[in-house]
C-alpha positions as a LaTeX table, in Angstrom:
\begin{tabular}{lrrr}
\hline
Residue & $x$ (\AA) & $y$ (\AA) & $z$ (\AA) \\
\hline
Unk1 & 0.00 & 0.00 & 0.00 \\
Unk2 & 1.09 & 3.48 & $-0.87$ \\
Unk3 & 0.85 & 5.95 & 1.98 \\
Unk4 & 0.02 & 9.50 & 1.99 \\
Unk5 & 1.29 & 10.43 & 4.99 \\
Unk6 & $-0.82$ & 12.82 & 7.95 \\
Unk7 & 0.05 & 14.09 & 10.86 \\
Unk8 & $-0.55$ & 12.10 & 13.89 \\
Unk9 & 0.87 & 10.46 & 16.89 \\
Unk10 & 3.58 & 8.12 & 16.56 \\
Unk11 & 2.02 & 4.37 & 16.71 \\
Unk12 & 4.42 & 1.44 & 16.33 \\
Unk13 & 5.23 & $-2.14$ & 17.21 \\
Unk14 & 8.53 & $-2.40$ & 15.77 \\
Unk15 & 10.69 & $-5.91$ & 16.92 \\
Unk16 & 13.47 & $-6.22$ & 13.89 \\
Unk17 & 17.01 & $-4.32$ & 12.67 \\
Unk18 & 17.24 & $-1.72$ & 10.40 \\
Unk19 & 20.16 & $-0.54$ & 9.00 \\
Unk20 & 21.17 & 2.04 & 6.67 \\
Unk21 & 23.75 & 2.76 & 3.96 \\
Unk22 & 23.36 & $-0.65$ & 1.85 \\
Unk23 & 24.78 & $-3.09$ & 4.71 \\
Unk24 & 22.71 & $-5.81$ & 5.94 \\
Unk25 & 22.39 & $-5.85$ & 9.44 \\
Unk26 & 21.44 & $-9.01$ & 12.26 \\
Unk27 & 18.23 & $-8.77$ & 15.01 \\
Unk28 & 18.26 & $-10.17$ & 18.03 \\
Unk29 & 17.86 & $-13.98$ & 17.86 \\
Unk30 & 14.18 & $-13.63$ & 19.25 \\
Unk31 & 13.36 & $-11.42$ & 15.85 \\
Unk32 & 15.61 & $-13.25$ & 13.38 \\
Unk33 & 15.06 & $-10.66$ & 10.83 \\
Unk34 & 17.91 & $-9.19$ & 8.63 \\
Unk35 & 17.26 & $-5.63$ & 7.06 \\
Unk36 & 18.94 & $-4.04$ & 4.07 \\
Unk37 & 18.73 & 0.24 & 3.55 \\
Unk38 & 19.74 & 2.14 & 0.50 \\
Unk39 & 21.18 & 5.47 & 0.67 \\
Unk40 & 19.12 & 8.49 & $-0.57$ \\
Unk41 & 20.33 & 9.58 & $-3.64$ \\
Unk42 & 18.18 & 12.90 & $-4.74$ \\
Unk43 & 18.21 & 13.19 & $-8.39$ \\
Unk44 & 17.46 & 16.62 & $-10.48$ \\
Unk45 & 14.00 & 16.74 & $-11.54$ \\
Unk46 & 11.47 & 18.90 & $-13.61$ \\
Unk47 & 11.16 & 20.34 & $-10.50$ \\
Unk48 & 13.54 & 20.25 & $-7.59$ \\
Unk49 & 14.89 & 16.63 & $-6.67$ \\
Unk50 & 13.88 & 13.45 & $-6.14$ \\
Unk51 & 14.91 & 10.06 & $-4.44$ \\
Unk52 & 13.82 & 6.76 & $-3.08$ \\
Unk53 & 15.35 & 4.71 & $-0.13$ \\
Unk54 & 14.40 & 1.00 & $-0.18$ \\
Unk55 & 14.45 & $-0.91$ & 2.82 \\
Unk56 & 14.58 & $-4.80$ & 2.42 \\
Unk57 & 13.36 & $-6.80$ & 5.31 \\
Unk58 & 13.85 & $-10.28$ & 5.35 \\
Unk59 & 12.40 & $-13.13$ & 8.03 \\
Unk60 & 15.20 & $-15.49$ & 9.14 \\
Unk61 & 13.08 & $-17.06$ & 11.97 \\
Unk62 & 10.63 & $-19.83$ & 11.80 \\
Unk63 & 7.64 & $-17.78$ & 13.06 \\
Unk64 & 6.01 & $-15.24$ & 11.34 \\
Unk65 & 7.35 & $-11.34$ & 11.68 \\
Unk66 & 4.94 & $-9.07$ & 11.95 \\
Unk67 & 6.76 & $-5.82$ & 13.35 \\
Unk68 & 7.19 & $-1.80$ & 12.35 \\
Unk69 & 9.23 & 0.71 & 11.03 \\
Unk70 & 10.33 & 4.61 & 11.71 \\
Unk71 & 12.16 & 6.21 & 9.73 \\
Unk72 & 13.56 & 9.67 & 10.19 \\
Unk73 & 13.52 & 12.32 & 7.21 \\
Unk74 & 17.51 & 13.46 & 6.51 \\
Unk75 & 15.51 & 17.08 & 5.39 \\
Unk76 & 12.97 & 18.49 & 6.74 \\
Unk77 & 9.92 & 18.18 & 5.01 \\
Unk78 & 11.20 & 16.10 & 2.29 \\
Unk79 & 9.34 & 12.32 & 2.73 \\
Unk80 & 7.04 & 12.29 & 0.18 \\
Unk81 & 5.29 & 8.86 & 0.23 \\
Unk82 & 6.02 & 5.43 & 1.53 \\
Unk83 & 4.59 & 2.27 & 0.15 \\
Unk84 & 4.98 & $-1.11$ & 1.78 \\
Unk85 & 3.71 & 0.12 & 5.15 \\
Unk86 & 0.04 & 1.23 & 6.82 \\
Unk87 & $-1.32$ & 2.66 & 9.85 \\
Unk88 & 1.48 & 5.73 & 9.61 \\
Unk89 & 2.03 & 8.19 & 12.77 \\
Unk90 & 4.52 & 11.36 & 12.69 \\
Unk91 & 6.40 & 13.01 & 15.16 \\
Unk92 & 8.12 & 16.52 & 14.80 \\
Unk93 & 12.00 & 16.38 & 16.01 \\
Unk94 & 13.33 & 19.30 & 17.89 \\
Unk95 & 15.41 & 19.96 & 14.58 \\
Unk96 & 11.85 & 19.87 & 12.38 \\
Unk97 & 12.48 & 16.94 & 10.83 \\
Unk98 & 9.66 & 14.13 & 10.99 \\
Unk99 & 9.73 & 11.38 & 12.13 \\
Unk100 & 6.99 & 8.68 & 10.85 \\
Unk101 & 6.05 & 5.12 & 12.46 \\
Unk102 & 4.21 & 2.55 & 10.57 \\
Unk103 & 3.35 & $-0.92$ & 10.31 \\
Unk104 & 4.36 & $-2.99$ & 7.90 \\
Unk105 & 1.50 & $-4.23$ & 4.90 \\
Unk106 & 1.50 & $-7.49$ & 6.07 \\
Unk107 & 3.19 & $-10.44$ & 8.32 \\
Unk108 & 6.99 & $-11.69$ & 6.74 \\
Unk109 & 6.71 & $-15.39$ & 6.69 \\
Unk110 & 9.47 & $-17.18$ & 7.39 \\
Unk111 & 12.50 & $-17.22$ & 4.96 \\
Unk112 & 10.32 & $-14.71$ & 2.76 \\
Unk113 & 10.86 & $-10.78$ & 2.41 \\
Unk114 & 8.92 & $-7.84$ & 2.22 \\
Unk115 & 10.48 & $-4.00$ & 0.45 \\
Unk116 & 9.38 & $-0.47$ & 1.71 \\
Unk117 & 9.93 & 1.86 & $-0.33$ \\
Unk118 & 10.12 & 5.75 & 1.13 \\
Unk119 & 9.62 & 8.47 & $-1.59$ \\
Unk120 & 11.76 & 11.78 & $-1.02$ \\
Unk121 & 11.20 & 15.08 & $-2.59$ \\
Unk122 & 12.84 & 18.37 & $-1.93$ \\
Unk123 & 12.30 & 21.73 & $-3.56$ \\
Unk124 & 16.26 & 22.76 & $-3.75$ \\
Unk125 & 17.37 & 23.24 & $-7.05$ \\
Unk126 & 19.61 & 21.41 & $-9.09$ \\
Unk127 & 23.63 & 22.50 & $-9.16$ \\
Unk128 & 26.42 & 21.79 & $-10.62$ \\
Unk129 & 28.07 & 20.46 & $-7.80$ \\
Unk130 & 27.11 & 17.40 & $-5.46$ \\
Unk131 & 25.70 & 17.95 & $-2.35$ \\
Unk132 & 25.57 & 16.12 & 0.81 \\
Unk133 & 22.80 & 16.65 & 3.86 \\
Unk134 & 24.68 & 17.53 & 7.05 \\
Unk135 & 22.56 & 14.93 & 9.12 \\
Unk136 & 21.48 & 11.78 & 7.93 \\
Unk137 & 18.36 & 9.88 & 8.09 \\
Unk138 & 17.32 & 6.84 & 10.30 \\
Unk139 & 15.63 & 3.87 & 10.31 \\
Unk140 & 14.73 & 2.28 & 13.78 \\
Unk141 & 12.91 & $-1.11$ & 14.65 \\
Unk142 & 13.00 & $-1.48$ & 18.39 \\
Unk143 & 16.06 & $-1.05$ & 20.30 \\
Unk144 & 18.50 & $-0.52$ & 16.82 \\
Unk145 & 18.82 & 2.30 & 14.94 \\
Unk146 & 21.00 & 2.92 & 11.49 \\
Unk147 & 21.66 & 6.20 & 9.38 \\
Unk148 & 21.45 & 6.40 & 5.69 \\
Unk149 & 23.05 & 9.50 & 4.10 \\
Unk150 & 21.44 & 11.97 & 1.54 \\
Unk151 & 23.29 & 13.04 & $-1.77$ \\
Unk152 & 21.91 & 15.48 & $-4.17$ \\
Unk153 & 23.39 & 14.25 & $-7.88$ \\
Unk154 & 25.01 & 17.53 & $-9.89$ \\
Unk155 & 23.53 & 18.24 & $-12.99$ \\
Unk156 & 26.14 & 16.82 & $-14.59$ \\
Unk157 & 25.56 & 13.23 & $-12.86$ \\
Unk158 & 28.38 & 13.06 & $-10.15$ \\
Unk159 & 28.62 & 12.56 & $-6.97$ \\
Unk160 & 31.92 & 12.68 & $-6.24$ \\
Unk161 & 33.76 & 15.46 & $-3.83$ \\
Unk162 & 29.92 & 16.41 & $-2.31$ \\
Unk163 & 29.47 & 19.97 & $-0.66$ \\
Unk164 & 27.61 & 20.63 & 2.12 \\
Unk165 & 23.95 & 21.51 & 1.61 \\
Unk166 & 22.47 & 23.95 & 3.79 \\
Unk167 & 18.62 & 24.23 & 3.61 \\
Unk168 & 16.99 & 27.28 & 3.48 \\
Unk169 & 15.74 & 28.40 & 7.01 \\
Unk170 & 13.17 & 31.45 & 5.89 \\
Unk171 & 10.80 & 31.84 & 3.41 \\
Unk172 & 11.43 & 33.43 & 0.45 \\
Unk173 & 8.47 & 33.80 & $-1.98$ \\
Unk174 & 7.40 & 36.61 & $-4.29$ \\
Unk175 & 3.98 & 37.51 & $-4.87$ \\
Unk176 & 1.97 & 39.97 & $-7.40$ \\
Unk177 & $-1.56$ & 39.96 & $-7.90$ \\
Unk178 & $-3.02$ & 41.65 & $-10.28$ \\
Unk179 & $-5.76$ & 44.69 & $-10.16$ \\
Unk180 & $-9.60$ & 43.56 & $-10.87$ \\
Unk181 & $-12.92$ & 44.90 & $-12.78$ \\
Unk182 & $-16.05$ & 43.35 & $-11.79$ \\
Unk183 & $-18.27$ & 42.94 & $-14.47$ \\
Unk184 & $-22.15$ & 42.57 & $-14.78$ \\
Unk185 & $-23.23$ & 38.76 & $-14.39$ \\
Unk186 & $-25.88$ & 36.94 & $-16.41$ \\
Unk187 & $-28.00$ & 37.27 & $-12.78$ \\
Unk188 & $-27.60$ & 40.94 & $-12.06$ \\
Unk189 & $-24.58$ & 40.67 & $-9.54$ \\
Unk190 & $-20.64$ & 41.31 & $-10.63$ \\
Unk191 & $-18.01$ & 39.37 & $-10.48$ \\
Unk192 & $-14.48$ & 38.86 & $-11.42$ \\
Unk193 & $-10.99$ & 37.26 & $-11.02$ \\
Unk194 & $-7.70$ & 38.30 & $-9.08$ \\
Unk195 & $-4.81$ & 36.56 & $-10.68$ \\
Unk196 & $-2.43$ & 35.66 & $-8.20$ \\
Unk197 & 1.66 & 34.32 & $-9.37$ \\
Unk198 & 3.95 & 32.86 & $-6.77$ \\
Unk199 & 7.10 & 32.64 & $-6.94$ \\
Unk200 & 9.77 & 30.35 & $-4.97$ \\
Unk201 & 12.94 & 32.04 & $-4.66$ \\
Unk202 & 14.35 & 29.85 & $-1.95$ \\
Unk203 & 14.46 & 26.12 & $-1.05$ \\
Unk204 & 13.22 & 26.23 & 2.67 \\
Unk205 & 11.20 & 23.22 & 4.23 \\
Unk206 & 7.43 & 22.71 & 3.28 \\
Unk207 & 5.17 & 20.35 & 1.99 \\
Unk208 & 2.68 & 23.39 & 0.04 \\
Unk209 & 1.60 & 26.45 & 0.03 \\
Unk210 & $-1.32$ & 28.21 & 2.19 \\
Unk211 & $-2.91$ & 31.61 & 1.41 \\
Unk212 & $-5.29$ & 34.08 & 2.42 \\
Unk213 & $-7.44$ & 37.26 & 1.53 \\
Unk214 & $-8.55$ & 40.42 & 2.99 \\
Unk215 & $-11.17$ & 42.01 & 0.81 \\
Unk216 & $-13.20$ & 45.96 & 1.92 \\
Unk217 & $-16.57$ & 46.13 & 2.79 \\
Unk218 & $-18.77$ & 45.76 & $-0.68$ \\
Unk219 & $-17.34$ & 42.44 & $-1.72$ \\
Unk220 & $-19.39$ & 39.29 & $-0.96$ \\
Unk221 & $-18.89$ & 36.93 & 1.22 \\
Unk222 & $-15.93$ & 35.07 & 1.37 \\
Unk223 & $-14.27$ & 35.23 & $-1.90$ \\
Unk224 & $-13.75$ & 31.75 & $-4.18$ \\
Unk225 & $-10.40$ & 30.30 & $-5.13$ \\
Unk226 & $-9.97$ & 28.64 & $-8.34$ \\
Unk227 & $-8.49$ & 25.74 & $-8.66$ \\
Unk228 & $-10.97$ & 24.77 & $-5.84$ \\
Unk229 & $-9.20$ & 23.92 & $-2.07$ \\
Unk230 & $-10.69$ & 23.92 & 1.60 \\
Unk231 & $-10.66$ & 27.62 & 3.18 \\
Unk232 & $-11.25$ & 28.63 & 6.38 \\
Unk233 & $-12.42$ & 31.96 & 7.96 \\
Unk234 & $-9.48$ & 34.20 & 8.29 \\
Unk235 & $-7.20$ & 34.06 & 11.24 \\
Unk236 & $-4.47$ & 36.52 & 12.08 \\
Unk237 & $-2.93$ & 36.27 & 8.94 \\
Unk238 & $-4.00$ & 39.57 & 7.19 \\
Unk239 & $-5.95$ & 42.24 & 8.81 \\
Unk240 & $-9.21$ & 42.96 & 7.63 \\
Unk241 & $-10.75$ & 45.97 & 6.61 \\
Unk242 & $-13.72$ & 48.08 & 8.63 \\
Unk243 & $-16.82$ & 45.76 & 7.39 \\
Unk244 & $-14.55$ & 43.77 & 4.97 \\
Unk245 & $-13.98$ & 39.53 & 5.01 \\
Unk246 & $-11.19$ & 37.37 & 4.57 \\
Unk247 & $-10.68$ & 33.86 & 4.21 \\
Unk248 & $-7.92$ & 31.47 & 4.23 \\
Unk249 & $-6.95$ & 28.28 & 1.76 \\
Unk250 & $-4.61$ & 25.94 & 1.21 \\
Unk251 & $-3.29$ & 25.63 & $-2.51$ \\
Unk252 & $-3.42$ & 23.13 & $-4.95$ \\
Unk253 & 0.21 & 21.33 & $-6.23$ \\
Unk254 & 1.97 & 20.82 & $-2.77$ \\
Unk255 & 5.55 & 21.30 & $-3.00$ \\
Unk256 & 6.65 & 24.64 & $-4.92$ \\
Unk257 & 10.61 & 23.75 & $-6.03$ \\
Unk258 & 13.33 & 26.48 & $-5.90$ \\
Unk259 & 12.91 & 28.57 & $-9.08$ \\
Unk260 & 8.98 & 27.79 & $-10.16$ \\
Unk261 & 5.87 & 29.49 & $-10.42$ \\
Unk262 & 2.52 & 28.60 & $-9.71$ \\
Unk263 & $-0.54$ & 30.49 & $-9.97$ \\
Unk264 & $-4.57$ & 30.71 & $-8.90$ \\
Unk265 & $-7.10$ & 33.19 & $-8.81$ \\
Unk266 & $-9.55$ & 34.78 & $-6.38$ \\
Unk267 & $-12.82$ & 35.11 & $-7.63$ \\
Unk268 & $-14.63$ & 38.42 & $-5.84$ \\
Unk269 & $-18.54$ & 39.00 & $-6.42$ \\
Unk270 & $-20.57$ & 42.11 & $-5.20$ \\
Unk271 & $-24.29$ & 42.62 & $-5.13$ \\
Unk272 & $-26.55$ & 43.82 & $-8.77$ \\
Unk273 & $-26.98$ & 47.27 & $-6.53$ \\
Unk274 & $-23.19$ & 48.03 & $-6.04$ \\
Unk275 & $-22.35$ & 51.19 & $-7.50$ \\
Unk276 & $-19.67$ & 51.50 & $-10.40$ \\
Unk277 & $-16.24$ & 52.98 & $-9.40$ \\
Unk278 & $-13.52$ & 52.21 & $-7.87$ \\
Unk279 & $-14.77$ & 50.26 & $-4.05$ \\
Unk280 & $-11.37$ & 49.60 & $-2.74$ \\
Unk281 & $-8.04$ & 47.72 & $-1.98$ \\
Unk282 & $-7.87$ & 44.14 & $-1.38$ \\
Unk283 & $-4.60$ & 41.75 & 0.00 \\
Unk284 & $-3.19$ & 38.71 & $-0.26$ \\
Unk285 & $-0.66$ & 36.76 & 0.30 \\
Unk286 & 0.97 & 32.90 & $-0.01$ \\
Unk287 & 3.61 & 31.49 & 2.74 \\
Unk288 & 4.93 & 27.82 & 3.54 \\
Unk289 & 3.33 & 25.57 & 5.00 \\
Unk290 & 6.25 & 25.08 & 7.47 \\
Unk291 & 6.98 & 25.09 & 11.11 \\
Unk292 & 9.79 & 27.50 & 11.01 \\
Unk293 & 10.60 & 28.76 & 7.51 \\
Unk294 & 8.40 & 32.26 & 8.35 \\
Unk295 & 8.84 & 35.36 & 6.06 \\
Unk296 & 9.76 & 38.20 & 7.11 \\
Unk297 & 10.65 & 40.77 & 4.31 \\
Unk298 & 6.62 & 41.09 & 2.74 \\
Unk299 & 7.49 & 39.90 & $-0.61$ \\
Unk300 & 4.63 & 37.30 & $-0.27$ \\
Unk301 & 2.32 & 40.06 & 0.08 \\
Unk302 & 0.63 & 41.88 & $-2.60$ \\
Unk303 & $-2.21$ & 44.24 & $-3.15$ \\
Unk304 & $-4.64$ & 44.59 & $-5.80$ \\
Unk305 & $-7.41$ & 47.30 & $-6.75$ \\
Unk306 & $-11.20$ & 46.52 & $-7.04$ \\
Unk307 & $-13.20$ & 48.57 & $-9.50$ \\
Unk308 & $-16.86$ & 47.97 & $-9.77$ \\
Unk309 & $-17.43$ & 48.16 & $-13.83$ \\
Unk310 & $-20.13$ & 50.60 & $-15.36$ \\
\hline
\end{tabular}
């Protein structure tokens, strides 16, 4: 089973080895269970990098295993997916790294195997240089624990003579969204789209992208997003202005790598009997959806106009 991993409390029973960086390693007689770990190699993609450790887990005994796994991202924010395992918990590390603890599919007979596969991703860009992660991950099973390192591949395929990567630690997005006309509607009322680019100028831990807007009294209701995502009402992310609304979304695509775009649009309405003219400023912005990475300079913050059209 592929897993698409939430946020939850660790839950594990976890009785066999692990051990990382291609070596097999023994369990305690009681567990007879031998475990295999790749390395993380992240390769250059469209966007970003991406990598895949495999873990190999293989039933020596002559009972059934039936046991766990956690494994500890190398980045934080970078473990994508894993397959192989169910029932998947995560824990936040003092460092922000996660830390997730699952079950495996099903029970290892004995002399028979079983392969997890955990799916990296990280929004760096590619270079032409290797890189190396200054900590490693982890993969525990009970009282054992192993490290397997993480390599970004150059651009030009090496991996030889790796320099040390150093993540990102604040946001650094860009944001402009552009100035809107409402215009009359089939059923009296006017409407109209803000388009809204973002732009990732930085390679700082997150999994997407949330973002909010604060629109002045006139405009309906909480405005619509398009593509579609959940919204909430409007926290203390933007203020709001005197008889105004706000709302707040997550956006569509997840991960935004180093160097890409992405864009969306709010979609504003006012009442048949609002009169034409200009009827104010609206805001926005996009951040991380991170535990640390927080922005500080305002470039993910943009205003736009909102004229009513005659």
């Amino acid at each position: 089973m592929r897993i698409l991993l939430r946020a939850g409390a660790i839950a594990l029973a976890a009785s066999s080895v692990l051990l990382g960086g291609g070596v097999a390693a023994h369990a305690a007689p009681a567990d007879a269970v031998t475990v295999q770990v790749t390395r993380l190699i992240l390769e250059p993609a469209e966007a970003g990098h991406a990598g895949v450790v495999r873990i190999t887990v293989r039933n020596t005994g002559s009972e059934p295993f039936s046991g766990g796994v956690t494994i500890t991202e190398p980045i934080a924010d970078t473990l994508e997916t894993i397959e192989g395992t169910s029932g998947c918990g995560i824990d936040v590390g003092a460092d922000a790294r996660l830390s997730y603890g699952c079950g495996l599919d099903d029970a290892i007979a004995p002399g028979a195997t079983a392969v997890v596969r955990v799916h990296f991703r990280s929004p760096a860009a590619p270079q032409s240089f290797a890189r190396i992660a200054p900590l490693p991950g982890s993969v525990q099973v009970g009282d054992v624990t192993a490290e397997f390192p993480a390599l970004f591949r150059a651009t030009s395929g090496s991996l030889r003579t790796p320099q040390p990567y150093v993540q990102d630690t604040v946001g650094a997005l860009a944001v402009t969204a552009s100035d809107v006309t409402l215009t009359r509607q089939p059923d009296g009322t006017f409407a109209g789209p803000v388009r809204v680019t973002v732009r990732n100028n930085g390679d700082a831990a997150h999994r997407g992208l949330g973002t909010a807007v604060a629109v002045p009294a006139g405009v309906d209701g909480w405005p619509g997003i398009e593509p579609s995502a959940v919204c909430v009402g409007l926290g203390d992310e933007l203020p709001v202005p005197p008889g105004g609304s706000g709302v707040s979304c997550g956006l569509e695509g997840g991960q935004l790598a180093e160097g890409h775009e992405r864009t969306f649009e709010w979609i504003l309405t006012a009442p048949a009997e609002t009169a034409a003219g200009p009827l104010g400023t609206g805001t926005t912005l996009v951040e991380l959806s991170s535990r640390g990475a927080e922005q500080s300079d305002n470039a993910n913050i943009d205003t736009f106009s909102i004229t009513i059209a005659d």
